[in-house]
GUDREN-733896 format. One line per field, with one value per residue: residue in three letters; x, y, z of N, C-alpha, C, CB in turn; residue number from 1. Coordinates in Angstrom, 1 decimal, decimal comma. Glycine has a CB too. Layout:
BEGIN
type [ALA_...]
nxx [X_...]
nyy [Y_...]
nzz [Z_...]
caxx [X_...]
cayy [Y_...]
cazz [Z_...]
cxx [X_...]
cyy [Y_...]
czz [Z_...]
cbxx [X_...]
cbyy [Y_...]
cbzz [Z_...]
seq [NUM_...]
REM end
This chain:
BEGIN
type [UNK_UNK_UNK_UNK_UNK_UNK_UNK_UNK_UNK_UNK_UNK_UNK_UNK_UNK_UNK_UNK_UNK_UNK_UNK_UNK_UNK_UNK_UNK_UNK_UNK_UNK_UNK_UNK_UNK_UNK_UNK_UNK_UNK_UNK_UNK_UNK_UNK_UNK_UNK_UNK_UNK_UNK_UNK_UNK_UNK_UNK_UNK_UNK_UNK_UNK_UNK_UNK_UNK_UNK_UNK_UNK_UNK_UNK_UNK_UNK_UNK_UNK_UNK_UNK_UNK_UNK_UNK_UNK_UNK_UNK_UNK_UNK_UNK_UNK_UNK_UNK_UNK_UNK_UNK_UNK_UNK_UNK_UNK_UNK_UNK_UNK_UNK_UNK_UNK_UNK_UNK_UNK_UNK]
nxx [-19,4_-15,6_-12,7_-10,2_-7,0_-4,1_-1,5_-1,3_-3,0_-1,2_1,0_0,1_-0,5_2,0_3,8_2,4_2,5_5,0_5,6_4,8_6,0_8,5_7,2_7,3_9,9_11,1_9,8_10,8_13,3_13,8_11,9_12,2_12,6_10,8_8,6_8,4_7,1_4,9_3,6_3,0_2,1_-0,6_-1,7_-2,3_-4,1_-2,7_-1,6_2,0_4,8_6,9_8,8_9,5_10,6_13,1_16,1_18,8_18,8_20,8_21,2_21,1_19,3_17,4_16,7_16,2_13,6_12,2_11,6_10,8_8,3_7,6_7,1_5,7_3,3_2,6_2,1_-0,5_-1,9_-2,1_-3,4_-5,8_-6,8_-6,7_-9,0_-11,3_-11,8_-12,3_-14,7_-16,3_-16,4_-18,7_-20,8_-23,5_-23,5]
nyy [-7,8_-7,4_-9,4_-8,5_-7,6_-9,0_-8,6_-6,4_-4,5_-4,6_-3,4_-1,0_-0,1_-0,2_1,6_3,5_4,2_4,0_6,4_8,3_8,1_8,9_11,9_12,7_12,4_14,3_16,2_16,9_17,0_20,1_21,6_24,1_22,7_23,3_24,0_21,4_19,8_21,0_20,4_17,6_17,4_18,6_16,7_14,5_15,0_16,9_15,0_14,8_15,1_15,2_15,3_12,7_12,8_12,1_13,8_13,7_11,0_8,9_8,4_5,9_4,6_5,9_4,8_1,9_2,3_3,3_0,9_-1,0_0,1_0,2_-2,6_-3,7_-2,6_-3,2_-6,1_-5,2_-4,3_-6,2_-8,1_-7,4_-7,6_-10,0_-10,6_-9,3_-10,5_-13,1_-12,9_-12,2_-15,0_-16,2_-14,9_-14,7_-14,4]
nzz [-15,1_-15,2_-15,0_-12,5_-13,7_-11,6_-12,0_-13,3_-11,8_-9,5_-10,3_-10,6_-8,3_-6,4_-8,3_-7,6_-5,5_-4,6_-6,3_-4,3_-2,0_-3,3_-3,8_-1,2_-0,2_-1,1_-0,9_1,8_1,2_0,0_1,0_3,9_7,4_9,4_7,6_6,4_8,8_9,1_6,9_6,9_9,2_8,6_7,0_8,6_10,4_11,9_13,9_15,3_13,8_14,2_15,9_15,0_12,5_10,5_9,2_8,1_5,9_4,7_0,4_-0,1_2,0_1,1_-1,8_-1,1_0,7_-1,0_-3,1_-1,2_-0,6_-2,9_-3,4_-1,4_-2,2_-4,5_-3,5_-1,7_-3,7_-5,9_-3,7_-3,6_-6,2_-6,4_-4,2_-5,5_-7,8_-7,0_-5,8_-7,9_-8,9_-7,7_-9,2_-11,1_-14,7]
caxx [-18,2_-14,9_-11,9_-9,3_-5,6_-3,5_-0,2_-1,9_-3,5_-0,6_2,2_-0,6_-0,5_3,5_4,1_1,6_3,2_6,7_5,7_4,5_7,5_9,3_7,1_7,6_11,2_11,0_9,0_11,5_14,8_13,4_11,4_12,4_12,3_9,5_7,2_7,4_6,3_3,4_2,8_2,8_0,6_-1,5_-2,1_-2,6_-4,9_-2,4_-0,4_2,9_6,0_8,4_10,1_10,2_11,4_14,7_16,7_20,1_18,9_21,3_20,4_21,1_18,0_15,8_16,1_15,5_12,6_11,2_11,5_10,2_7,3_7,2_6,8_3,9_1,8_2,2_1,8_-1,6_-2,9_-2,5_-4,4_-7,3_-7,3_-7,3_-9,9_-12,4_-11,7_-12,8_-15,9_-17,0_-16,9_-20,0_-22,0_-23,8_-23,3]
cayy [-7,2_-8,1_-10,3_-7,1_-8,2_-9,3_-8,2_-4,7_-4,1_-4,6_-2,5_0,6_0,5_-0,3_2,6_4,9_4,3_4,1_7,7_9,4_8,0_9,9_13,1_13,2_12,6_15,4_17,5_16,9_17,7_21,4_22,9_23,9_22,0_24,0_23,8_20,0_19,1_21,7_19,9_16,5_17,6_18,8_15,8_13,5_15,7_17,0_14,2_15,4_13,6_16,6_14,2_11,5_12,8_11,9_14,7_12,9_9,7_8,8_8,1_4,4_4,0_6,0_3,8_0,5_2,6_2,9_-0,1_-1,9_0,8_-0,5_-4,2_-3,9_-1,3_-4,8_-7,1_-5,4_-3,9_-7,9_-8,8_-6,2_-7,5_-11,6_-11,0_-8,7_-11,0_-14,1_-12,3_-12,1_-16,0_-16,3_-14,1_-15,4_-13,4]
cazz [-14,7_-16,0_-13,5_-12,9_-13,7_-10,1_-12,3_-13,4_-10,5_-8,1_-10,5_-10,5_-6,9_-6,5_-8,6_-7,1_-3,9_-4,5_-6,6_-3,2_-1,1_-3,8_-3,3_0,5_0,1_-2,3_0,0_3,2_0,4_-0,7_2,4_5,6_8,5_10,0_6,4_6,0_9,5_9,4_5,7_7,2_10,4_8,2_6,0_9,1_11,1_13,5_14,6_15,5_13,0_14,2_17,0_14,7_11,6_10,1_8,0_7,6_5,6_3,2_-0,8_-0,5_2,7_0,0_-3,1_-0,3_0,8_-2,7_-3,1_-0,2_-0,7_-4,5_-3,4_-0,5_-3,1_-5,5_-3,0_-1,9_-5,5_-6,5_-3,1_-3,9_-7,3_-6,3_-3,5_-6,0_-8,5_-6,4_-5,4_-9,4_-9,5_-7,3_-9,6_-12,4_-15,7]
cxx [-17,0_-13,9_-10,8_-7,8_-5,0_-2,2_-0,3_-2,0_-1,9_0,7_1,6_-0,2_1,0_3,7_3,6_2,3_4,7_6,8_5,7_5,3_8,1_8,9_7,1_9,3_11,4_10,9_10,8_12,9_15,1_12,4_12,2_12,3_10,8_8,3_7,1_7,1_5,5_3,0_2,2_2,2_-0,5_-2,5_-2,4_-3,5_-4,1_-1,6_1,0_4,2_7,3_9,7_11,0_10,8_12,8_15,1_18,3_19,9_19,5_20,5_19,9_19,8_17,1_15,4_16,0_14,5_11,5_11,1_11,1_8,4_6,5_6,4_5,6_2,9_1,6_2,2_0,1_-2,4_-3,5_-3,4_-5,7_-7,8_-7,8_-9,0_-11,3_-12,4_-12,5_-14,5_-16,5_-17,2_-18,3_-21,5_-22,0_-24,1_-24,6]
cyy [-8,0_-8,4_-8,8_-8,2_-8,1_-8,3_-6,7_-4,2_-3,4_-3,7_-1,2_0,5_0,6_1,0_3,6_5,0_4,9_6,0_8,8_8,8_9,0_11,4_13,2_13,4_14,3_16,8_17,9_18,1_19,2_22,4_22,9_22,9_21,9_23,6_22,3_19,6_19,7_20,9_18,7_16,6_17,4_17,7_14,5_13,9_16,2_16,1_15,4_14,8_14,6_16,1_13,0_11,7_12,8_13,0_14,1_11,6_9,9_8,0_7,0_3,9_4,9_5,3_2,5_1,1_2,6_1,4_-1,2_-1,2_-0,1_-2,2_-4,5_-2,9_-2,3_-5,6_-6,5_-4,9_-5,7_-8,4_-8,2_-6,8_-8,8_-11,5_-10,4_-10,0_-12,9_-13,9_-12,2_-13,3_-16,3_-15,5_-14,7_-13,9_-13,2]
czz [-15,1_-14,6_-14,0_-12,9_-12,5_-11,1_-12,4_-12,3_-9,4_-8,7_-10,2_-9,4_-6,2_-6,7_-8,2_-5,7_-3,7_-5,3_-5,0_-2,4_-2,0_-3,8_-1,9_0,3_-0,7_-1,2_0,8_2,6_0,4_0,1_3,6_6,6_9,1_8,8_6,7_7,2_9,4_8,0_5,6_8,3_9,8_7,5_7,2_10,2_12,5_14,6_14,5_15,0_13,2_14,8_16,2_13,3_11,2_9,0_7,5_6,8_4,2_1,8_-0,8_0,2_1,5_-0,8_-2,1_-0,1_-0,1_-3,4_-2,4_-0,3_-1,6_-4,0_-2,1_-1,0_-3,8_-4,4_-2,8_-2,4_-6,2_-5,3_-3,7_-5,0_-7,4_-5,2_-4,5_-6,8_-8,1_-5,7_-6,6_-9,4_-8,8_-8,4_-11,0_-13,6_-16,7]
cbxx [-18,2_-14,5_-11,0_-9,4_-4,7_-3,3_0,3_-3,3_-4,3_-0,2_2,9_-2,3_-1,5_4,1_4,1_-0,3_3,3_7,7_4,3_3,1_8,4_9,5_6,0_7,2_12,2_9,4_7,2_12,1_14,7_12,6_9,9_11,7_13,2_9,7_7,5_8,0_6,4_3,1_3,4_3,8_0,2_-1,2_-0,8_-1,5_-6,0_-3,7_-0,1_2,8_5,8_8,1_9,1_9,3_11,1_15,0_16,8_20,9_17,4_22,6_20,9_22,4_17,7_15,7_17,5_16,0_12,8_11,9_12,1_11,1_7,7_9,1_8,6_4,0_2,2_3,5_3,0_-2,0_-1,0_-0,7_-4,3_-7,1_-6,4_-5,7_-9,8_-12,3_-10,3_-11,6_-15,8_-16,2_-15,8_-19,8_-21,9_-25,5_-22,1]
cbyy [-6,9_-7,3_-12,7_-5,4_-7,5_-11,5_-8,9_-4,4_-5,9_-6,4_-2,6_1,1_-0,5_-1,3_2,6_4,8_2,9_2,5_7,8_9,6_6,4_9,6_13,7_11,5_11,1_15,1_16,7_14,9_17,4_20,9_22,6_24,4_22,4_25,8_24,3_18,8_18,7_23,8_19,9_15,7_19,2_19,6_15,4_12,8_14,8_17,0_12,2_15,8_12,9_18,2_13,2_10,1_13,5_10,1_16,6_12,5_8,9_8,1_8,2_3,4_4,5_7,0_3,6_-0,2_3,3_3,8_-0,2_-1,6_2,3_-0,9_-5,2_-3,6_0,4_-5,6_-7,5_-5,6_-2,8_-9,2_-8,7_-4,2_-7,0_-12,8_-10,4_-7,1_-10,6_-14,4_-11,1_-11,5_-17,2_-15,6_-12,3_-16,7_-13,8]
cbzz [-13,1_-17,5_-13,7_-11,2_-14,6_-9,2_-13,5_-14,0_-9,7_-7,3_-11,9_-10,7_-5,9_-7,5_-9,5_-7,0_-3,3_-5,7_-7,7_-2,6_-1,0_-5,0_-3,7_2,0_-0,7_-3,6_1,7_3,9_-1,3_-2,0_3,0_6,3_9,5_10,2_4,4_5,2_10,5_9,4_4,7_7,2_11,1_7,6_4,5_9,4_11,3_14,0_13,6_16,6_10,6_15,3_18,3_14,8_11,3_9,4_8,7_8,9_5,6_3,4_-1,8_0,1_4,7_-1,0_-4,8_1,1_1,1_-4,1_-3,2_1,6_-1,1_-5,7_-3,0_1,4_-4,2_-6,6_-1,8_-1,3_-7,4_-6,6_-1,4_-4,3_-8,4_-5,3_-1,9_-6,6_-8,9_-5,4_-4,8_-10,7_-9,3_-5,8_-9,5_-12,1_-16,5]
seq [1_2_3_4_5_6_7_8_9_10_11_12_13_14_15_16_17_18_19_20_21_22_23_24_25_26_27_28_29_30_31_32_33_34_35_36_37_38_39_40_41_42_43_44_45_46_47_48_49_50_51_52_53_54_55_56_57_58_59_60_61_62_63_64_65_66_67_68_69_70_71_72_73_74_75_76_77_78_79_80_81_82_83_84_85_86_87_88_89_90_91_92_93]
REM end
């Protein structure tokens, strides 16, 4: 098995994240009120995010959000990738 890249690793997962902060925001922008909490029930089995959803967040808390998103999807894509990776040195090839 081969050592996975910490830098690779942790931008796939950054980007994949910070991508689905951008489809939620997306969602919230372009449906109803009513559709995106039944779409966000749905995806968490039923919890209820109706009380706590925000509809007023200005642009500037989105791009910090994607961004903070971005940087703990790389922070733990790079853990996933140092701890697997530290787990391969025990094994003889």
């Amino acid at each position: 098995m081969e050592a996975l890249s910490v830098r690779r690793l942790g931008f796939a997962l950054g980007t994949s994240s910070a991508l689905l902060y951008l489809g939620c925001a997306f969602i919230m922008m372009t449906v109803p009120h009513e559709a995106a909490v039944r779409f966000f029930n749905t995806i968490t089995h039923g919890v209820d995010w109706g009380p706590i959803m925000r509809w007023d967040m200005p642009w500037w808390e989105m791009v910090v959000g994607v961004l903070q998103v971005f940087i703990l999807g790389w922070l733990f894509g790079a853990l996933i990738a140092a701890l697997y990776n530290t787990g391969l040195r025990g094994r003889k090839p």
